[in-house]
N, C-alpha and C positions, 0 to 999 in steps of 0.2 A: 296349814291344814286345819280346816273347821272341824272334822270329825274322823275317827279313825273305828273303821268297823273290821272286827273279823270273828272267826265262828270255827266251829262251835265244838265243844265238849261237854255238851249234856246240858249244858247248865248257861244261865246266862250271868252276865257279870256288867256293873256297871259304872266306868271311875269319871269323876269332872274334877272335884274341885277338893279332894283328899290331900294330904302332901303328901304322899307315897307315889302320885303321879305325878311320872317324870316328865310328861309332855303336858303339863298341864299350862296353859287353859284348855287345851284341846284334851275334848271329853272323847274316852274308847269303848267300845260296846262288844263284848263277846258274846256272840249271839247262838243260839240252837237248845233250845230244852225240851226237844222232843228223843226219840229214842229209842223207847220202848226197855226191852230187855238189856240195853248195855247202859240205862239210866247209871250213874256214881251213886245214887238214893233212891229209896223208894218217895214217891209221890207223895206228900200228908193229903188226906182226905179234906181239908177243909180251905187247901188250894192256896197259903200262902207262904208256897217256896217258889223256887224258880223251874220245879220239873213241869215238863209240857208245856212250856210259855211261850210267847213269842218276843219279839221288840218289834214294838210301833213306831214310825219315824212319820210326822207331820209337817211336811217342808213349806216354809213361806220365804219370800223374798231377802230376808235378811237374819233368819234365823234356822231350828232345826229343833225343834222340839221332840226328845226319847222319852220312850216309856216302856220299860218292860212288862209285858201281862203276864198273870198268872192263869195255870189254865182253870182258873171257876172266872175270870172276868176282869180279874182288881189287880191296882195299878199295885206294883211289886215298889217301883221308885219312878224317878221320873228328875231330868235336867234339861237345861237350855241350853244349845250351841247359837252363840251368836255371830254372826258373820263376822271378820277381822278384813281390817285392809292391810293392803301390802306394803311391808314393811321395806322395800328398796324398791327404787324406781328403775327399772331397767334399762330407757332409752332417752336421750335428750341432750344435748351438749350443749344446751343458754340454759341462762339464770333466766329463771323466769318465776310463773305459776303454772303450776301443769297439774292433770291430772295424773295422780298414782293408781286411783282405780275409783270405778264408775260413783262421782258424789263425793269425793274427797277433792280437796283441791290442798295441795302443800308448797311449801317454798322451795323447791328444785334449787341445787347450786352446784355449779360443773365443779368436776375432780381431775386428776389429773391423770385419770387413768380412762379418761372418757367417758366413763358411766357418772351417775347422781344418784343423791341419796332422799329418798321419802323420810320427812320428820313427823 
């Protein structure tokens, strides 16, 4: 999993690369800091919490770039998800080179249970 998003409790939250996260490298995004009357905080006027915010997500081919805003404009934080290859190969039964996934090529070697492993 490249990114794991869910929402929302007022507030937004942002973990990559902390050691309190348990999935990490895969960065998690708790998203929703609008709300109004059931905000957990009042908003600070000069806009840098997380009340009223959004998450910005910029997808390119091989990465994921988050940003959370605040609502006057400015980036609250901001990390990279970069795409990961698949760490086992699902199908194949020769020793070969094969592809594991699209631009990887790895050393395939049959097992005995019929599947192969991506190194």
């Amino acid at each position: 999993t490249d990114l794991m998003l869910a929402g929302h409790r007022q507030m937004q939250e942002l973990h990559h690369w902390e050691i309190e996260n348990a999935i990490k490298p895969t960065p998690w995004v708790v998203t929703g800091g609008g709300g109004g009357e059931t905000l957990e905080h009042e908003p600070n006027t000069a806009g840098t919490d997380d009340r009223y915010s959004f998450t910005d997500l910029t997808l390119a081919k091989n990465e994921i770039k988050i940003q959370l805003i605040t609502h006057k404009g400015m980036t609250l934080t901001e990390t990279v998800a970069f795409q990961r290859l698949a760490s086992k190969w699902r199908q194949g039964k020769e020793e070969g080179t094969r592809s594991c996934h699209e631009g990887c090529k790895a050393k395939v070697s049959s097992s005995s249970g019929g599947g192969s492993s991506c190194n």
